[in-house]
N, C-alpha and C positions, 0 to 999 in steps of 0.2 A: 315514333319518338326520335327516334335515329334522322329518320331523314329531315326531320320539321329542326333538326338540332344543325344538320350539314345543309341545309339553307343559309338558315340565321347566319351560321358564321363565315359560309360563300357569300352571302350580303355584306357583313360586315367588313371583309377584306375588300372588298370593290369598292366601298362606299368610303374608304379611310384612304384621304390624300394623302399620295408617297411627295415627299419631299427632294427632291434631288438636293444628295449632297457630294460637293467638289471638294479634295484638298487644296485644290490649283487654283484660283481662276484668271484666266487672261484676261487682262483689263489694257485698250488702246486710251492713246492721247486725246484730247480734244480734235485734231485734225484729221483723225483714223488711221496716220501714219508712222506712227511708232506702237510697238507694244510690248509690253512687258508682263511678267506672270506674280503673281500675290498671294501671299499665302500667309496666313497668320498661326500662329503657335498656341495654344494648345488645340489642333483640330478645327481651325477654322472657325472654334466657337468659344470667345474668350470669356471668362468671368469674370464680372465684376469684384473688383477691387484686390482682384489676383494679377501679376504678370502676364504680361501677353507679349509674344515677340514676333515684330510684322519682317515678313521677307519680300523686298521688290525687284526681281529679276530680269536687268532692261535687255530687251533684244537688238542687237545689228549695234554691238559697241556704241550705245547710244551711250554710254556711263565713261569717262575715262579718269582719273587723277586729275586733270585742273577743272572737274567740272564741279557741280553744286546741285544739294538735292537737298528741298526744304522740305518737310511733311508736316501737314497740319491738319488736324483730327477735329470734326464740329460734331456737337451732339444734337439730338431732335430739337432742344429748348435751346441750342443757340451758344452754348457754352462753345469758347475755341481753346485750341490746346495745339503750342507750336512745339515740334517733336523734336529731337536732337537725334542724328540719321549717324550711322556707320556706312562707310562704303569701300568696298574691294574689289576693282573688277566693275563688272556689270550688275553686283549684289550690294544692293542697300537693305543694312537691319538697322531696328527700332525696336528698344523697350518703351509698352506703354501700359501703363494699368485704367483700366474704363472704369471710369466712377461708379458708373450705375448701368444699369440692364438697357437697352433702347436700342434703336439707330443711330449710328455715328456716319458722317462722310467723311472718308480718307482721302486726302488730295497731296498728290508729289508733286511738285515741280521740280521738271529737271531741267536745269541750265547747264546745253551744250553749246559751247560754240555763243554765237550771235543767238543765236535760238533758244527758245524756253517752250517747253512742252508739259501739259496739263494732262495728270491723270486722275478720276477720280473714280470711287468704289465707297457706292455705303449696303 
């Protein structure tokens, strides 16, 4: 009995996909050349229709005082939602509350300089 029981649940451990989960995740530009790190507030896994607070942390002073960083948030069915960003530094926050349960794609644009660079994370 014992052992037909330390089977079962040595089966049932192997057979259950583990998830990887990141608090971080590094997300590059469209061009591969810049990157910055992402993080969203509470644990990476927001609730609907609760506060969520997104953190984007650009790397190699890509970010400075006369730059500009738009965020705009799409949901699976197409819905868009243009974000109002803080920035200090190399760190741009956003409050955002997600409507509903799903996939959303996060896209920055950061305008440095003559340049504009595309991040995006769903």
């Amino acid at each position: 009995m014992k052992k037909h029981f330390l089977v079962i649940f040595l089966a049932m451990i192997l057979l259950i996909p583990f998830q990887s989960v990141s608090a971080h995740v590094l997300i590059t530009d469209d061009t591969n050349t810049k990157g910055a790190i992402l993080h969203i507030f509470p644990d990476d896994d927001p609730v609907a229709g609760e506060v969520a607070t997104l953190y984007f942390d650009a790397q190699e002073q890509l970010i400075t005082n006369n730059e500009s960083v738009d965020l705009t948030i799409k949901s699976e069915v197409g819905d868009e939602f243009k974000v109002t960003t803080k920035f200090s530094e190399s760190l741009v926050t956003a409050d955002f509350i997600f409507p509903d349960l799903g996939v959303y794609q996060i896209t920055y644009l950061v305008k440095s300089g003559s340049e504009t660079y595309a991040f995006n994370q769903s």
